[in-house]
C-alpha positions as CSV (number, residue, x, y, z in Angstrom):
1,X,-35.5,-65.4,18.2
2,X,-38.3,-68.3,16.6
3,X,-36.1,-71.3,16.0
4,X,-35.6,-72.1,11.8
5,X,-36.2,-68.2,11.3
6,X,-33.3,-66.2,10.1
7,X,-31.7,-62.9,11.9
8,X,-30.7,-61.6,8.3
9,X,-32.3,-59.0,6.7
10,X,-32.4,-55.6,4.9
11,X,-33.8,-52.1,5.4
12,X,-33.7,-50.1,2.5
13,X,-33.9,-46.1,3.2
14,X,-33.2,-44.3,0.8
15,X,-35.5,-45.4,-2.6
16,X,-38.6,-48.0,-3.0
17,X,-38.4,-51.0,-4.4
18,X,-40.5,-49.3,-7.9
19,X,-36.4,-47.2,-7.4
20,X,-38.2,-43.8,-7.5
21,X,-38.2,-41.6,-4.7
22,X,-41.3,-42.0,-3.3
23,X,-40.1,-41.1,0.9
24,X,-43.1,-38.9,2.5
25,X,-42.1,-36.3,4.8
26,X,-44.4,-36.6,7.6
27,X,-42.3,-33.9,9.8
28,X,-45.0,-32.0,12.5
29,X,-47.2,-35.2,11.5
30,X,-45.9,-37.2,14.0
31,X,-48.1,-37.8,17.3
32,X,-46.7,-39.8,20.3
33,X,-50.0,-40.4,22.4
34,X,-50.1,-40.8,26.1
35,X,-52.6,-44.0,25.1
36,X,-52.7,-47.2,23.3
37,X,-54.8,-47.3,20.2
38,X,-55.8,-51.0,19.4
39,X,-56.5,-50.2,15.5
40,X,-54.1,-49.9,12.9
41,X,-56.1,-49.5,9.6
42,X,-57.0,-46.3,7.8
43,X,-58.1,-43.2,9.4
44,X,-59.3,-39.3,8.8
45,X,-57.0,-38.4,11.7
46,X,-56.7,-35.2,10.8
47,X,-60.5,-34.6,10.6
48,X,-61.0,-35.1,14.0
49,X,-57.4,-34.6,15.9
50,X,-57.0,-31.1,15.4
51,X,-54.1,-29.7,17.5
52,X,-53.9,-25.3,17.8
53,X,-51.0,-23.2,19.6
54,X,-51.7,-22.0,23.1
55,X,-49.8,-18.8,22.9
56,X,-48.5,-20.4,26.2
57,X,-44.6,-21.3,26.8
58,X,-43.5,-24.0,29.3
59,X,-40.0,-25.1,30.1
60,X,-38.8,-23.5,26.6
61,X,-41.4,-25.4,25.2
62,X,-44.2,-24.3,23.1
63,X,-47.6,-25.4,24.4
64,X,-49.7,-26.8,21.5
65,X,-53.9,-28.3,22.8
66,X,-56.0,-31.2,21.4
67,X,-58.7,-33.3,22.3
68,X,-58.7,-37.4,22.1
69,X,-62.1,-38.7,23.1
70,X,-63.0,-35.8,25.4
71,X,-59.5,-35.6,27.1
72,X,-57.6,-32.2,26.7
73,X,-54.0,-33.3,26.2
74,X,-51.1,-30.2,26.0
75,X,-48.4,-31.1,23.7
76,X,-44.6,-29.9,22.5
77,X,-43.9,-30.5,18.6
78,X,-39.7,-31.2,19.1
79,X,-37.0,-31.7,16.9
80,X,-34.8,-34.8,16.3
81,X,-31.3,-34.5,18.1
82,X,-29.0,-33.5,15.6
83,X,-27.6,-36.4,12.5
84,X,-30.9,-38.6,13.8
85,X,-34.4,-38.9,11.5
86,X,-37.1,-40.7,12.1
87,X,-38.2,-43.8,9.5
88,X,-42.0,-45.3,8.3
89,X,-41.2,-48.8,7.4
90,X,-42.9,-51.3,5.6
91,X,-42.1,-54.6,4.0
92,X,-40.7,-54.4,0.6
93,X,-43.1,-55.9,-1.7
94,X,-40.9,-58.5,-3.5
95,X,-43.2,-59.1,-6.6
96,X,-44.4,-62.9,-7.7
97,X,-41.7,-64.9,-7.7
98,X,-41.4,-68.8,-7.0
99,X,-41.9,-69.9,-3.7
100,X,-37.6,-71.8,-4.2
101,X,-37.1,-68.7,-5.5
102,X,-37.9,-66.8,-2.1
103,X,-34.7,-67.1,0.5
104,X,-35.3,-66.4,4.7
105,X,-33.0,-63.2,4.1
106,X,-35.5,-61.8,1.6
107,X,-38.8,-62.3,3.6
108,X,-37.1,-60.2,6.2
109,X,-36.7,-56.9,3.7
110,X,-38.0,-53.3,4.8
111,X,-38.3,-49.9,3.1
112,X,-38.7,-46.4,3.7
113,X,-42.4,-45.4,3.7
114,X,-42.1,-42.3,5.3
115,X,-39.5,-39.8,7.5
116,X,-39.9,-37.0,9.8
117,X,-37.1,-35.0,11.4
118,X,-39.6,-33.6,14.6
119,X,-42.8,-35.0,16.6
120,X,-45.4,-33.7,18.9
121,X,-45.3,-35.6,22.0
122,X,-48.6,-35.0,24.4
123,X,-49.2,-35.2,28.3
124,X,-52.6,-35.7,30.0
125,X,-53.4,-32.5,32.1
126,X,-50.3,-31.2,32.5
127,X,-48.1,-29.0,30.6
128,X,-44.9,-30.8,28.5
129,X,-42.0,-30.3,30.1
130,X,-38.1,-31.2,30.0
131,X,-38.8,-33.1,33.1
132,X,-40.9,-35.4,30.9
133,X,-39.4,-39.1,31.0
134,X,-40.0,-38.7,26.9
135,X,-37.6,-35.9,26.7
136,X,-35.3,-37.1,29.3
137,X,-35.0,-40.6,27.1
138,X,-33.5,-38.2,24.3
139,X,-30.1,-37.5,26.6
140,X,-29.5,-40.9,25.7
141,X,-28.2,-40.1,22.4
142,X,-25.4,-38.0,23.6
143,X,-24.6,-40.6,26.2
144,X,-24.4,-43.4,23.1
145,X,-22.4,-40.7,21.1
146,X,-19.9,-40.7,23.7
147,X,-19.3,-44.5,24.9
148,X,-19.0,-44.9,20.8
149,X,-16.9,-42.2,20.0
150,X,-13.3,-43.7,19.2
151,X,-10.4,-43.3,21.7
152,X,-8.0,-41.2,19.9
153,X,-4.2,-41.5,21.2
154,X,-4.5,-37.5,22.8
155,X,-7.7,-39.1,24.6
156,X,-5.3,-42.0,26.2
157,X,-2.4,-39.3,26.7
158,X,-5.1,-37.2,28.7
159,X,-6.7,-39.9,30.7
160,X,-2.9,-40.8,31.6
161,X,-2.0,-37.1,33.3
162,X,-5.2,-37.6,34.9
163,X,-4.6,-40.6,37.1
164,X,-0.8,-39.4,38.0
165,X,-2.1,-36.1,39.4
166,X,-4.7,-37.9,41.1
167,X,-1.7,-40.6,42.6
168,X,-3.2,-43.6,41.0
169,X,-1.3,-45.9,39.3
């Protein structure tokens, strides 16, 4: 953390800071490239980026094709995990106010631009798959589900029978 800078802050994700709903639901919008892109202005994406079904099935997975720059990429539009979304955020725009007016917490405060609920994901000449290290990195929301899950007293009771059947102590 930058030293004098404060860890507080907000993220608001339900309403802008105008209080309308003004969320956009980007859902099949989504695109995780297998490149970096050093630009992050404005762009006719969809003009030039034109995925199209394959009719072909891999792993379960639907096979969607695009180009990027002359480079065929096959790709796999997939959901969320379940009770997870997927958040634009920007910096909520805090109006004029006096600069002894503005606090360290308040510089630090975020708003929903945007959410989508699935993404495309795309591979370089080879088909997706649920081999794919970004599919694999979604098991780790069942893995956080369970070391946060509370410990209920049946849980302790069970874990107990456990260890005398197996002769531990």
């Amino acid at each position: 953390m930058e030293e004098g800078r404060g860890s507080t802050g907000s993220i608001n994700l339900i309403r802008s800071s105008e209080g309308k709903d003004s969320v956009v639901n980007l859902s099949g919008q989504v695109h995780q490239l297998p490149c970096c892109i050093k630009y992050d202005g404005p762009c006719a994406v969809s003009d030039y980026f034109r995925a199209k079904p394959t009719g072909i099935e891999a792993d379960g997975l639907k096979v969607e094709e695009a180009h990027f720059r002359g480079r065929k990429l096959h790709g796999a539009t997939i959901p969320l995990p379940d009770g997870y979304s997927g958040f634009v955020l920007g910096k909520k725009n805090l109006g004029k106010r006096k600069v002894s007016d503005m606090s360290e917490a308040n510089s630090n405060c975020w708003e929903t631009k945007a959410r989508f609920d699935k993404l495309t994901y795309w591979n370089h000449d080879t088909y997706p798959s649920k081999d794919d290290a970004f599919i694999r990195s979604f098991h780790w929301f069942s893995v956080a589900k369970a070391l946060h899950k509370p410990v209920t007293a049946e849980d302790l009771a069970s874990a107990a029978v456990i260890l005398k059947k197996d002769g531990s102590k």
